[in-house]
KELUMTOR-897926 format. One line per 4 residues: their letters; for each residue x, z, y of N, C-alpha, C. Coordinates in pm, whole numbers, m for minus. Layout:
BEGIN
a	X:Z:Y:X:Z:Y:X:Z:Y ~ ... $
//
This chain:
BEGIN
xxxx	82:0:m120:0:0:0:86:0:125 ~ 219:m95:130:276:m68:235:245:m154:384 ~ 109:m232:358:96:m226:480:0:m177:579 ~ m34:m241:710:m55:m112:818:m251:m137:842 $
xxxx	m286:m75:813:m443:m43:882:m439:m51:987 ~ m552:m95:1052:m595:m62:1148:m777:m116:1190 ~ m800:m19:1238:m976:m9:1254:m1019:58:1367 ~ m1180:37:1419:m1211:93:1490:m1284:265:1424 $
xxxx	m1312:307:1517:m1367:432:1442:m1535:413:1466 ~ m1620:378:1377:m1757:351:1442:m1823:487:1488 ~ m1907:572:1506:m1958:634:1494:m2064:654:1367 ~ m2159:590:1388:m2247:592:1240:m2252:455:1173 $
xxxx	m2115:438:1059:m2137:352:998:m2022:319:869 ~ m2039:202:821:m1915:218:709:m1828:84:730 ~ m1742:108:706:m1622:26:705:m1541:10:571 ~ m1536:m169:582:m1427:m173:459:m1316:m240:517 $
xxxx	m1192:m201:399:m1085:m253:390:m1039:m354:286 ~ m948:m481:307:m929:m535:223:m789:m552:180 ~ m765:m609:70:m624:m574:m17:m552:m758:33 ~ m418:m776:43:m390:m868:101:m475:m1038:m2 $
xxxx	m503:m1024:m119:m524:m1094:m208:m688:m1107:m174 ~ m763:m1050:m73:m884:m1066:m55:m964:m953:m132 ~ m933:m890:m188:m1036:m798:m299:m1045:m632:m189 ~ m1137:m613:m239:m1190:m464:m155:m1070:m362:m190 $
xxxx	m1056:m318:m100:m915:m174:m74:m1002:m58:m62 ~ m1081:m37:23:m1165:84:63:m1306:89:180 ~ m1397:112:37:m1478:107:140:m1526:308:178 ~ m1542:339:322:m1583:464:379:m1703:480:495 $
xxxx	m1741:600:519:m1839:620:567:m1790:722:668 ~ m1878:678:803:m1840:793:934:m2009:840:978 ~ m1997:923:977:m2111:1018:1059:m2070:1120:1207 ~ m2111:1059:1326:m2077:1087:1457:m1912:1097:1473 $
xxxx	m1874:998:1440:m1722:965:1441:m1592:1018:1334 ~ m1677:1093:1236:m1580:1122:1121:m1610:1115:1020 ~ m1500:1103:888:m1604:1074:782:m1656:1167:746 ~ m1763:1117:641:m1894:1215:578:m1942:1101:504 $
xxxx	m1944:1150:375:m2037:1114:298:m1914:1051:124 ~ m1950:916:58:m1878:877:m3:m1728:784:19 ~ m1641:811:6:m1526:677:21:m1480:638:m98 ~ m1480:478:m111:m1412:443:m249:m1283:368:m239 $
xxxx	m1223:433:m343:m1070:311:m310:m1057:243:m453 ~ m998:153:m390:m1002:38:m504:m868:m7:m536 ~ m814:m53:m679:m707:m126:m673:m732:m228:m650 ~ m632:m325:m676:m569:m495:m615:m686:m567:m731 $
xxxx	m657:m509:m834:m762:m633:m982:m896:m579:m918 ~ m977:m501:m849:m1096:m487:m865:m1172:m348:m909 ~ m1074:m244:m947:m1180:m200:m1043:m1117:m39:m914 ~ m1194:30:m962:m1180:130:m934:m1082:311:m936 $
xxxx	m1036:293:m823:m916:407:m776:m941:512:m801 ~ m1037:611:m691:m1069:716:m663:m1184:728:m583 ~ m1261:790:m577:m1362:867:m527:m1341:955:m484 ~ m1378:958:m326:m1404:1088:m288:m1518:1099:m188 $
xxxx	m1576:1212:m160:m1697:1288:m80:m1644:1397:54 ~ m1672:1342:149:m1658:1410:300:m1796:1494:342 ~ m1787:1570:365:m1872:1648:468:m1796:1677:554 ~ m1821:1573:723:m1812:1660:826:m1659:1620:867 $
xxxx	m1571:1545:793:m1446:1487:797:m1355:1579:673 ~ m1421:1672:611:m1302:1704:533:m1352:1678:393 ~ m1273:1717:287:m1296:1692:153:m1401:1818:84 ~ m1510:1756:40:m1606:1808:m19:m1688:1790:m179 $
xxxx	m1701:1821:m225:m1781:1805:m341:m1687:1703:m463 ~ m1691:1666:m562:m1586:1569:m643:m1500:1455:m603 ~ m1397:1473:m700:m1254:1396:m588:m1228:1329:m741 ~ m1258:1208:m785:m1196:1164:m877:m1160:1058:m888 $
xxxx	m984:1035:m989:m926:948:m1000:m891:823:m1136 ~ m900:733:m1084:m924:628:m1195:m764:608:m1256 ~ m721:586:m1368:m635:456:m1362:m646:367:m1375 ~ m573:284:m1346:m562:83:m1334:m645:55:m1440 $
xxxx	m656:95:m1580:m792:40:m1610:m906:120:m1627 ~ m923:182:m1581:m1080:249:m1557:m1082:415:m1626 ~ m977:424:m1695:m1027:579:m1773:m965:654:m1655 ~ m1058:819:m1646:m1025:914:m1572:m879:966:m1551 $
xxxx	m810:980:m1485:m703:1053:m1436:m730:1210:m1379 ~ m778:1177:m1324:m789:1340:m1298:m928:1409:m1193 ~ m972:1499:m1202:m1107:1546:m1131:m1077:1652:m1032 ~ m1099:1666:m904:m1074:1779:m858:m1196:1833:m752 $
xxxx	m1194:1932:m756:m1335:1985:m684:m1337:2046:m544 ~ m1392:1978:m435:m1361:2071:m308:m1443:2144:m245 ~ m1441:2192:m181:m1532:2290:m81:m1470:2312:62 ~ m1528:2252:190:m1505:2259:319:m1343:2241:312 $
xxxx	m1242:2149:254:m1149:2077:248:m1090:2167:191 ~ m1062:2263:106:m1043:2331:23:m1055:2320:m127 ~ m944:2370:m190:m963:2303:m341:m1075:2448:m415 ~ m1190:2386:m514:m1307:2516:m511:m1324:2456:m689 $
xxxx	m1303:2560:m819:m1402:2554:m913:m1282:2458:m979 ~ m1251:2394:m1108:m1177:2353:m1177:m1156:2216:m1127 ~ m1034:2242:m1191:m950:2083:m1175:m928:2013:m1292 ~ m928:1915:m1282:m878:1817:m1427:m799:1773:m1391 $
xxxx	m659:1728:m1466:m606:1585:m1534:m609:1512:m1631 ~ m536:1462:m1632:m533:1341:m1757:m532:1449:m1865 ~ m672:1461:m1915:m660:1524:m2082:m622:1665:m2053 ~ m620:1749:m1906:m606:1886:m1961:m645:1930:m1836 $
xxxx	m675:2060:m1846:m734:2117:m1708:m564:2166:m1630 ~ m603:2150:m1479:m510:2205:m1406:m549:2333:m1366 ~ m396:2402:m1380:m425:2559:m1309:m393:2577:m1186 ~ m475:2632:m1094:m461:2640:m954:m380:2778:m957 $
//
């Protein structure tokens, strides 16, 4: 991902990004100028990165990560951008 973003900040709305090859990079969501709500990131083939959920601009509710072909990497749980309640990785729980 070494190259440079750049966007406006909407207030209420979503914005995507694209990967130099044309395929979706990230699509996110702003509520009164920050995010809130779902953001998805994507790799270069198409399929799906990570997930994550904003309330309010910080990290909230499930944070999970894909690998390059689709099985889970890892789960992590937040609360008001705070890590809250178990974590996963690949095949084993993480200890906080």
């Amino acid at each position: 991902m070494g190259d440079t973003m750049t966007a406006t900040k909407p207030k209420d709305e979503q914005e995507t990004y694209y990967w130099p090859n044309g395929s979706v990079r990230e699509i996110l969501n702003h509520r009164n100028g920050t995010r809130h709500g779902r953001t998805t990131l994507y790799w270069a083939n198409g399929s799906v990165w990570a997930i994550y959920h904003y309330q309010n601009g910080k990290y909230h509710g499930r944070t999970t990560f894909f690998g390059f072909g689709g099985s889970v990497g890892a789960v992590l749980n937040h609360r008001n951008g705070k890590l809250h309640g178990p974590q996963y990785g690949h095949k084993a729980r993480i200890e906080q």
